[in-house]
C-alpha positions, 0 to 999 in steps of 0.5 A: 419511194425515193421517186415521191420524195424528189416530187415533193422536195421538188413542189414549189412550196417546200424550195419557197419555204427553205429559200425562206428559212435561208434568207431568214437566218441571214436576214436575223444575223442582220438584225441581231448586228443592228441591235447590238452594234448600232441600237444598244450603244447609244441606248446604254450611253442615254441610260448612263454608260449601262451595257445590256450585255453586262446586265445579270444577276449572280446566284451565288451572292457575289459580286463581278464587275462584268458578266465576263468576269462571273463566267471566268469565276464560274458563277451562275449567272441570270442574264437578264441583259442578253435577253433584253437584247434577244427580245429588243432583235425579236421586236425589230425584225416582227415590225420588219415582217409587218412592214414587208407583209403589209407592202406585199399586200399591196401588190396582190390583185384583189380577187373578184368576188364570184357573183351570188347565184340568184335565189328563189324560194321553194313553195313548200318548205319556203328553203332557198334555192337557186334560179335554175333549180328543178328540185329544191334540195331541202325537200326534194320537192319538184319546182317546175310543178309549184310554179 
């Protein structure tokens, strides 16, 4: 059993796929920085000074200057603006996807389209069947004494 489980971590489709998940965190953490470092700023100033990450709304009626200030106070919170950036990241990094997908696409070689077997029809229940048929296989009729 130990012998069938190192073949299979060993094909090559699970080592792509856990190089995959690797590059995939890290490549999030990127994207997650992006957002909120370099996106959400300038956005929040073009929306008057709003900070995404101080968007939410308390359930227990009072108000708090910022979303750090309700957690300190033990409020329960919706943060709406954590989300909001959570969903901005995931909007980014499916266009990236796309537009990696879409390249790579590109550099695959079209693969060349099997020639169509000619046909003929079969004389008694008039079924297709290829050229070279001695028997059609809808009827078992013999085709070399139809024809």
């Amino acid at each position: 059993m130990l012998k069938e489980f190192k073949a299979y971590l060993l094909r090559g489709n699970v080592l792509d796929l856990a190089v995959a998940v690797i590059l995939g965190g890290a490549f999030g953490a990127i994207i997650d920085s992006l957002v909120k470092d370099i996106l959400m700023p300038p956005l929040g100033l073009a929306l008057k000074g709003v900070n995404f990450s101080d968007l939410f709304v308390s359930l227990d009626g009072k108000s708090y200057p910022s979303l750090k200030a309700a957690k300190d106070a033990a409020a329960s919170t919706i943060n709406y603006g954590v989300l909001l950036q959570a969903t901005i990241s995931f909007v980014i990094v499916a266009f990236v996807i796309f537009l990696v997908m879409r390249s790579a696409a590109r550099f695959r070689h079209p693969q060349e389209a099997a020639p169509a077997p000619q046909m003929k029809d079969c004389p008694y229940c008039l079924s297709s069947v290829p050229l070279k048929a001695t028997r059609c296989p809808h009827c078992t009729s013999e085709l070399d004494r139809a024809a």
